[in-house]
N, C-alpha and C positions, 0 to 999 in steps of 0.2 A: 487593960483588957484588950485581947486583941482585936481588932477590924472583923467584924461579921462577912462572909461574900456579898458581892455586889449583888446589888437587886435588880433582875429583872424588869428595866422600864422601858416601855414600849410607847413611844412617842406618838401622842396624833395627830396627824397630816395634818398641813397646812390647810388652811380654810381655801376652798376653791376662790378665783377669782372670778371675775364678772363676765360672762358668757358672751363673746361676740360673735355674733350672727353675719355669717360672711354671704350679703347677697348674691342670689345666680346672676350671672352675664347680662345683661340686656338681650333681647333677642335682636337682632339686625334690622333696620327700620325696613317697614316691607316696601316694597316698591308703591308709586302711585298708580292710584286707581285708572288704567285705562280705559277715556271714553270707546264704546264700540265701534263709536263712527263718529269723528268730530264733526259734523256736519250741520247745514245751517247758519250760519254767520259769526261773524266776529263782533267782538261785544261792540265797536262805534256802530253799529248800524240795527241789530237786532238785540231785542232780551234774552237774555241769556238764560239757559235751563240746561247746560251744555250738552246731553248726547245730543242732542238734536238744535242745539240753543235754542230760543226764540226767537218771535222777529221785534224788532225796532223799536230800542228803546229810544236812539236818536230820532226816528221816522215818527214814529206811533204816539212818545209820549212827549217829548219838545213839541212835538207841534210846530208850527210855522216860525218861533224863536229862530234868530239867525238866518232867516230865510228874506231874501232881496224879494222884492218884487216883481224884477227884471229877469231873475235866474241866473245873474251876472257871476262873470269868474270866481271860481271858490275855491281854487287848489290850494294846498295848504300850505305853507311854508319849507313844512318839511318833506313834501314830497317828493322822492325821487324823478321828477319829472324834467324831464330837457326839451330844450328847445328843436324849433320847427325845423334848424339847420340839419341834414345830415338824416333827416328822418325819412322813413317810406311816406310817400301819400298816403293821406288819408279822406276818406268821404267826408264833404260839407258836413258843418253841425258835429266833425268828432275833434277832437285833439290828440296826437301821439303820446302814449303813455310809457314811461320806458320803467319798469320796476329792479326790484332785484334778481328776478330769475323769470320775465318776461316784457315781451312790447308788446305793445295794442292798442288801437283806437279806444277811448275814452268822449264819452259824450261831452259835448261843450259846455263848460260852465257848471261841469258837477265838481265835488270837492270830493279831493283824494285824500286818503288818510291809508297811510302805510303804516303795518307794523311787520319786520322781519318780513317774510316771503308774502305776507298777506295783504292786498293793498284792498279798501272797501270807498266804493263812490258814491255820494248823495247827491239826490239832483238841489240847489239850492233853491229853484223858486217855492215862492208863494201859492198856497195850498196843494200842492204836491207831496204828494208822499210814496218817493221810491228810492231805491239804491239798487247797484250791481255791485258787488263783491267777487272775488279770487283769493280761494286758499287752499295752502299747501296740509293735504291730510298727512303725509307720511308713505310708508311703504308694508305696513304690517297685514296689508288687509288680502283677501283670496282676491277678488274682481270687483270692479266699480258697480256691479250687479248685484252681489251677496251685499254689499256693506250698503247699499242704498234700501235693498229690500229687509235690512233687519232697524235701518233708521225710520221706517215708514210704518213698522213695529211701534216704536218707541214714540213716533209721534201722536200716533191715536190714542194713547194714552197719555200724553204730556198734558196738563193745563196749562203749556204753555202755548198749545194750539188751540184754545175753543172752535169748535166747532168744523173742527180738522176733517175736508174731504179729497181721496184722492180723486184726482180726474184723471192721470194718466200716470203711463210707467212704463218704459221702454227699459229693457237691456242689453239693450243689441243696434246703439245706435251709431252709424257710422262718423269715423269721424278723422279727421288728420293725423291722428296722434295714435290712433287703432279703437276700437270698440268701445262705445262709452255707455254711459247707462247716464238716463233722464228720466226725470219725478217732477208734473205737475200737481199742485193741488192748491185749496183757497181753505181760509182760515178769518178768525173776526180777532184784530188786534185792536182794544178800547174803544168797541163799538164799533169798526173800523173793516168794511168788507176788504179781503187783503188775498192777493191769488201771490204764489210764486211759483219756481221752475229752477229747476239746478241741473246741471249737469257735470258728473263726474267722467273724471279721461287718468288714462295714466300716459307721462311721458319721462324717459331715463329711469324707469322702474319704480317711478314717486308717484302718488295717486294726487289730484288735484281738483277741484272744483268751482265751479265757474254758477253763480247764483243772483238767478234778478228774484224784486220783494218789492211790490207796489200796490196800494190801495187799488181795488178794481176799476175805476170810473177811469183811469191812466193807460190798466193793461194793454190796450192793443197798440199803441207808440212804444210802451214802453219794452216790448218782445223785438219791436225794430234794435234798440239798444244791445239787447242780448245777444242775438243774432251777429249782430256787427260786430262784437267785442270778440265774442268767438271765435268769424271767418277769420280776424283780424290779429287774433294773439300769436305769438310768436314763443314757445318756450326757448331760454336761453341759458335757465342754472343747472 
């Protein structure tokens, strides 16, 4: 008999295979969170809360640890600090400090602790509790006046200031390096009546700040400090 025609067979598709799900891109990691005002200290000397950090965790919470009796020399190893040869005079009771992107009297017998542009000084004696600090903010900011006036914001509500008052606030304070802006105020660190004073300056278009932080029963020697480090700094970088 002959072959009937071919039949009509219509095949069916191949079983799909296993769905792969082609994840989106990562988005680009966003930039860090810029503080408004880095202002207030570097972590060896104050606690840290960073718009505004706190003050002293070396000061406040060591306590007299590490601390001579005598207040005897304390620079540190690694301080960029040089010797007497070759340096400007300086007032009894200071030492020449020469950093990375400035010189300036330094109080006798405090301990420097440099990091990068920012050097921060403890006084060593025995029940004292102070420091002066210098640090480099950056250039992002409108005037040493807006960025002070919006960290003085930030501090009345930090718990890192209990009992945060201002007592004063200058914007318009004159100064070698052109107009700077200055913020006193007092604060309780661990029980701890505690006033400080910074002043902000800009020089070479970098904004910078210059910060004394001392238990109260100290303050008024220790503004001599502040004073002197100031008439005395030399910006260099």
């Amino acid at each position: 008999a002959s072959a009937g025609p071919p039949h009509n067979v219509t095949l069916e598709p191949p079983p799909a295979g296993p769905t792969v799900v082609t994840p989106p891109p990562a988005p680009p990691p966003s930039p860090p969170a810029r503080v408004p005002w880095a202002l207030l200290v570097p972590a060896g000397i104050f606690a840290a809360a960073l718009v505004v950090a706190a003050v002293a965790i070396v000061l406040f919470t060591n306590g007299d640890e590490n601390r001579s009796g005598k207040g005897g020399p304390g620079t540190s190893s690694s301080a960029p600090s040089t010797s007497q040869s070759g340096q400007t005079s300086v007032p009894g009771g200071y030492t020449p400090y020469k950093g990375s992107s400035f010189t300036a009297a330094a109080p006798e017998g405090w301990k420097a602790e440099p990091e990068g542009d920012d050097v921060t000084f403890t006084d060593q004696t025995k029940g004292v509790v102070r420091g002066l600090a210098i640090q480099r903010l950056g250039t992002s900011f409108q005037s040493p006046g807006d960025g002070l006036a919006s960290a003085i914001g930030q501090m009345k509500n930090d718990p890192g200031y209990p009992d945060f008052t201002q007592e004063s606030f200058d914007r318009n304070v004159p100064y070698k390096y052109g107009p700077a802006a200055e913020l006193q105020f007092t604060f309780t660190k661990n029980g701890t009546p505690s006033r400080a004073k910074v002043r902000v300056f800009r020089s070479g278009g970098v904004f910078y700040q210059v910060l004394l932080v001392t238990d109260r029963a100290h303050w008024d020697e220790s503004v001599t400090y502040y004073e002197t480090f100031l008439q005395s700094l030399t910006m260099t970088g």
